[in-house]
LUMTOR-168326 format. One record per residue (C-alpha): x, y, z. Coordinates in steps of 0.25 Angstrom, whole numbers, padded with zeros to 4 digits, always signed. Layout:
<pts>
XYZ
...
</pts>
This chain:
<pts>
+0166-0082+0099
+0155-0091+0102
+0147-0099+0091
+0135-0091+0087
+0122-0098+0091
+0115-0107+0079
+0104-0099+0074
+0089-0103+0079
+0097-0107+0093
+0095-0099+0104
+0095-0098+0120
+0082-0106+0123
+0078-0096+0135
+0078-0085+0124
+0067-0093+0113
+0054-0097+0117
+0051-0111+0114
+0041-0112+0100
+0029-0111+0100
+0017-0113+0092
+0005-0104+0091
-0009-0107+0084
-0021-0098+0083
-0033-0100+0073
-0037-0087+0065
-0044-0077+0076
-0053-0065+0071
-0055-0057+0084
-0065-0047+0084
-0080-0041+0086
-0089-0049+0077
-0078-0059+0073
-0089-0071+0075
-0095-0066+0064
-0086-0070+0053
-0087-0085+0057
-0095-0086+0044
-0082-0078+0036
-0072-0088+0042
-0081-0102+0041
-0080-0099+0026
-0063-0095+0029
-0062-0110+0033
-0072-0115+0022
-0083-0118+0032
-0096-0124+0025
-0104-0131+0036
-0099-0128+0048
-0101-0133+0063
-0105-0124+0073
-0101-0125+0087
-0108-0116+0098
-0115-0118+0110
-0128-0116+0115
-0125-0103+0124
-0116-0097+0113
-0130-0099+0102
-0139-0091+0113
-0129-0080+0112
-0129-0078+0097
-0114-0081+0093
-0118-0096+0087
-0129-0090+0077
-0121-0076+0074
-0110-0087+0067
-0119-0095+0062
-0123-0085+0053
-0113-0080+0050
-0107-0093+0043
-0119-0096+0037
-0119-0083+0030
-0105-0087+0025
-0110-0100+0021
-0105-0111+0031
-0116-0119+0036
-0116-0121+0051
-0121-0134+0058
-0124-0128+0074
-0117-0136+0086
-0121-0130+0100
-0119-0142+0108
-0109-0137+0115
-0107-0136+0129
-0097-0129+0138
-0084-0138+0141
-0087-0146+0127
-0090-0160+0129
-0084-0170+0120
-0095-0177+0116
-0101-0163+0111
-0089-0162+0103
-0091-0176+0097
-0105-0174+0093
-0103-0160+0087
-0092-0166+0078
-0102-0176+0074
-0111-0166+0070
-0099-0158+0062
-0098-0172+0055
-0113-0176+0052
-0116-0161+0047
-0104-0161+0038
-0097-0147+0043
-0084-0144+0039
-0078-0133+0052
-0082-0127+0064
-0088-0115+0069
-0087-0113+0084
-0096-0102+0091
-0093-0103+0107
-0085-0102+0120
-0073-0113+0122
-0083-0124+0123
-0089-0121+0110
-0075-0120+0100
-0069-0132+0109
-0081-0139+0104
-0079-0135+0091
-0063-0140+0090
-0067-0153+0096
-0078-0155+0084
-0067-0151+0074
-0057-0162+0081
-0068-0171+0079
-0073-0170+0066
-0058-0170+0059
-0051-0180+0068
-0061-0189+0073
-0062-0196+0086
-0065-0192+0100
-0065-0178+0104
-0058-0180+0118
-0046-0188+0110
-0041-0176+0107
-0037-0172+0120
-0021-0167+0121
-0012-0159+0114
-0013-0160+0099
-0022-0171+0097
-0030-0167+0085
-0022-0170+0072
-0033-0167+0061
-0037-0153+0059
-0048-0149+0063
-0062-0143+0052
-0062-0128+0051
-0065-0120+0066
-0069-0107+0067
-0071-0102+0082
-0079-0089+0087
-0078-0089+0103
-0089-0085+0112
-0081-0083+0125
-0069-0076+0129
-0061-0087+0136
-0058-0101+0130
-0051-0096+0116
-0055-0109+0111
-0057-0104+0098
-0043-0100+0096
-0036-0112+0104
-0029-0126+0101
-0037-0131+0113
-0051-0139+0114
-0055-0144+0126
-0067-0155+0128
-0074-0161+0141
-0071-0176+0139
-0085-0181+0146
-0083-0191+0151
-0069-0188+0158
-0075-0176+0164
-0064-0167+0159
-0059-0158+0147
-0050-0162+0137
-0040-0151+0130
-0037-0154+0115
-0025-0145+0110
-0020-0144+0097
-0018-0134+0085
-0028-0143+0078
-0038-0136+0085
-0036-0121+0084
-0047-0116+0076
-0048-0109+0066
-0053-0096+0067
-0057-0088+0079
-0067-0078+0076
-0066-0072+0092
-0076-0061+0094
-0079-0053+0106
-0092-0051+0104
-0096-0065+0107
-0092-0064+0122
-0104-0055+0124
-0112-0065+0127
-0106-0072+0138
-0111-0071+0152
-0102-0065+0163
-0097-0079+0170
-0092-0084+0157
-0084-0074+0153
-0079-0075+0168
-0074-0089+0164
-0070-0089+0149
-0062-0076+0153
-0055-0085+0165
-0054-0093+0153
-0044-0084+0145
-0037-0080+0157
-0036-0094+0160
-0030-0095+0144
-0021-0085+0146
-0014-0088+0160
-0011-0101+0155
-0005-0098+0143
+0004-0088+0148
+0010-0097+0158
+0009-0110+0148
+0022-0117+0146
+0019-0116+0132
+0016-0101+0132
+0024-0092+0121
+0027-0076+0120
+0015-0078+0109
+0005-0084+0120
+0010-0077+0131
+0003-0063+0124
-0007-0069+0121
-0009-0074+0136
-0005-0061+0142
-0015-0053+0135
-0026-0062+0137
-0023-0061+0152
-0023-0045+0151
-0035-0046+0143
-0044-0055+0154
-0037-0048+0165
-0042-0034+0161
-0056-0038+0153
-0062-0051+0159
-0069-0045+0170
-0077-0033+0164
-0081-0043+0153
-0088-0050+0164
-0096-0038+0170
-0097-0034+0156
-0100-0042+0148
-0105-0035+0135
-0093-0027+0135
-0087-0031+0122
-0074-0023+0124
-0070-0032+0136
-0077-0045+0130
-0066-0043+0119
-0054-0042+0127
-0059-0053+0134
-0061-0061+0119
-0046-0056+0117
-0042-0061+0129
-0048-0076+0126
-0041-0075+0111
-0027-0070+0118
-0029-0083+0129
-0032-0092+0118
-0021-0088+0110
-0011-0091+0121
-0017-0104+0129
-0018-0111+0114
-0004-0108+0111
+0003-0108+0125
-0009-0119+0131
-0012-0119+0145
-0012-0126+0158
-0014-0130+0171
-0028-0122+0171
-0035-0127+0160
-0030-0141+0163
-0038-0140+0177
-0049-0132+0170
-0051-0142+0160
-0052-0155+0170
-0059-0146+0179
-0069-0142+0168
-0071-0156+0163
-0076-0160+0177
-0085-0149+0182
-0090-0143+0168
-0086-0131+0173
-0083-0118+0162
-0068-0119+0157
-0067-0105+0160
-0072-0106+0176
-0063-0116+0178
-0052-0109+0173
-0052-0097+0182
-0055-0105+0194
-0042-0113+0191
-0032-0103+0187
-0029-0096+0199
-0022-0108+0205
-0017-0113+0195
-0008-0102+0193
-0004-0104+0207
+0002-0117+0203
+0007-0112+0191
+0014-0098+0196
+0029-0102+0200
+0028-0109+0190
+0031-0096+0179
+0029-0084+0188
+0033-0074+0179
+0021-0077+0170
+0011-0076+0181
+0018-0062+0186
+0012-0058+0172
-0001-0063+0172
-0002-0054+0186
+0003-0043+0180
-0008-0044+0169
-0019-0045+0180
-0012-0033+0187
-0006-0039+0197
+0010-0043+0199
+0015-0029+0202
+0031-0027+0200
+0039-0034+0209
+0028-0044+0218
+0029-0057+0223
+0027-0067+0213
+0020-0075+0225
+0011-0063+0227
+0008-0061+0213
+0005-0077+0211
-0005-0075+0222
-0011-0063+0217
-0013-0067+0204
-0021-0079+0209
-0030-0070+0218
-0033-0062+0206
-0038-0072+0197
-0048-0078+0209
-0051-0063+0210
-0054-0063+0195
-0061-0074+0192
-0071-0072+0205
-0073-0056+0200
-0075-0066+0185
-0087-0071+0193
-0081-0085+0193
-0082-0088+0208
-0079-0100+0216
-0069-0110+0215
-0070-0125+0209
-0076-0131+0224
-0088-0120+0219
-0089-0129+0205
-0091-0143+0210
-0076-0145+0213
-0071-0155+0225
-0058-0160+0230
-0061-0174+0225
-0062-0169+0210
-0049-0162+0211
-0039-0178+0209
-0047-0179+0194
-0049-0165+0190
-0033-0163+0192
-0030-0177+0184
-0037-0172+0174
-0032-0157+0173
-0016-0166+0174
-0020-0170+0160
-0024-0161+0153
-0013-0156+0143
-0015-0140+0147
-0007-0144+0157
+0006-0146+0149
+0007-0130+0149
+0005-0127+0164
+0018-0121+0168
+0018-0129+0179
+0015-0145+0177
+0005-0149+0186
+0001-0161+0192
-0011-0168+0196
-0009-0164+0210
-0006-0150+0205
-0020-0149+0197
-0027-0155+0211
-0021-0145+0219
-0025-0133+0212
-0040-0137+0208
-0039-0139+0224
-0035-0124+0226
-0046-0120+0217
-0057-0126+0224
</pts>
């Protein structure tokens, strides 16, 4: 008789390797903004900062919070001066402001841009230095002052995420900071704030989460716990993004669409992402073009590169858009799945390739080089190289 096996060793194939998996505290739900005051006063906010911007104010979001932690007594000094792709000297000047006026947390009222803001202030005002310093994987080694996050789009899932990502200005480009340090603490997700977004950004923060979710499911660093996550935010997008778009005060789809951005989030910061957002971001940086837009016009052919690469896994995400039946091709489904989503972000409303944005074959040597290094790469299921990234920004011209 053989030697019974040591206890705790086992057949690799049979264990997944381990995994970590971080998420601040999420209330999810109608109305959920309106306990910012309740949970300021959890986290022992007395003069908070609070970050919006200037299209989130004219919707009513920013002063409904407001209140509401005044009334629970937190005293709120305003920060608007927030635009989309945050720049870094924005995130600078904010943390001055957080300093000069003596605050002690954050309050984030906004898309991704706004609560990306917001974690680069709350680096800032703990650790010092320059914002763009930061870049990389774990970089930030004081924790940061007390965040509380209330979204206003159904895409980035910044407020649930160990990812902030800042336009370095002078460079041209986004920079990804990644790192437990940043996950805030509390996301109060509500629906409701959704319903005021007009039909072409919902179009491209929902390519957004779709975006989230495809890459996290395929990510090298994907786990059973993302990979349920990912699947049902892909479910969730697939059945629900286009109705909120030609119906966009339908709160019933607005939510699913709200639960979808919560599910992507939850898998993309766990499982990180890949060569998408690396090309998005680079290509972002350079044109100032909307994070989401970006995305949708990339993925397609991005998974073309990536497809042999983990078939199985893209088999599934056919299967969820309906298409895969028993027994085809994996060739045929590769391809159909690409036509789909062209399909589906056109029907979206987001039209046109990246030549219809400014984009030329000149620009294609320096966007590449800079997608190469950022560090959402690391995941892709399949490393590319600078001639990779050149060649399929060249397909999506």
């Amino acid at each position: 008789m053989g030697m019974a096996q040591p206890l705790g060793i086992h057949n690799s194939a049979v264990l997944s390797e381990l995994r970590k998996f971080v998420a601040p505290e999420i209330i999810y739900g109608l109305n959920a903004r309106l306990l910012a005051g309740q949970y300021a006063q959890n986290v022992a906010l007395n003069r908070c900062l609070l970050v919006s911007d200037p299209g989130v104010m004219k919707a009513g979001w920013t002063s409904e919070v407001e209140h509401a932690l005044q009334e629970a007594g937190t005293d709120t000094v305003l920060c608007t001066k927030v635009s989309p792709n945050p720049r870094d000297f924005q995130v600078m000047d904010a943390a001055a402001l957080y300093l000069e006026q003596h605050c002690d947390g954050l309050v984030a009222v906004g898309g991704g841009s706004v609560i990306d803001c917001a974690k680069g202030i709350a680096i800032i005002v703990t650790n010092g230095g320059n914002i763009l310093s930061y870049e990389g994987v774990d970089m930030v080694k004081v924790p940061m002052p007390p965040l509380i996050c209330i979204p206003t789009t159904g895409g980035t899932a910044a407020d649930v995420s160990q990812f902030a990502i800042i336009t370095d200005t002078q460079e041209k480009t986004k920079i990804a900071i990644i790192s437990k340090a940043v996950v805030p603490d509390v996301a109060l997700v509500d629906p409701v704030t959704l319903t005021t977004m007009d039909p072409y950004l919902t179009a491209c923060t929902g390519m957004d989460v779709l975006s989230h979710a495809v890459e996290a499911y395929v990510s090298n660093a994907s786990s059973p716990i993302t990979d349920l996550h990912a699947i049902e935010a892909i479910r969730l997008v697939a059945s629900w993004l286009l109705r909120t778009v030609e119906y966009p005060h339908d709160l019933s789809a607005r939510s699913k669409i709200m639960l979808a951005s919560l599910q992507a989030g939850l898998a993309f910061s766990n499982a990180s992402l890949g060569a998408v957002h690396a090309m998005a971001h680079s290509l972002g940086g350079f044109k100032d073009l909307p994070h989401g837009e970006c995305n949708s016009i990339l993925l397609p052919h991005v998974i073309d590169y990536n497809f042999t690469a983990l078939p199985d896994r893209f088999l599934r995400i056919a299967e969820v858009f309906g298409l895969a039946p028993p027994g085809e091709q994996p060739a045929i489904v590769r391809k159909q799945l690409i036509n789909h989503l062209i399909e589906f972000r056109q029907n979206l409303g987001i039209r046109g390739a990246l030549a219809a944005r400014g984009v030329k074959e000149p620009d294609l040597g320096a966007l590449s080089t800079k997608a190469f290094k950022d560090p959402c790469n690391a995941t892709n299921p399949r490393p590319p190289t600078t001639g990779d990234l050149a060649a399929i920004y060249r397909e999506a011209l």
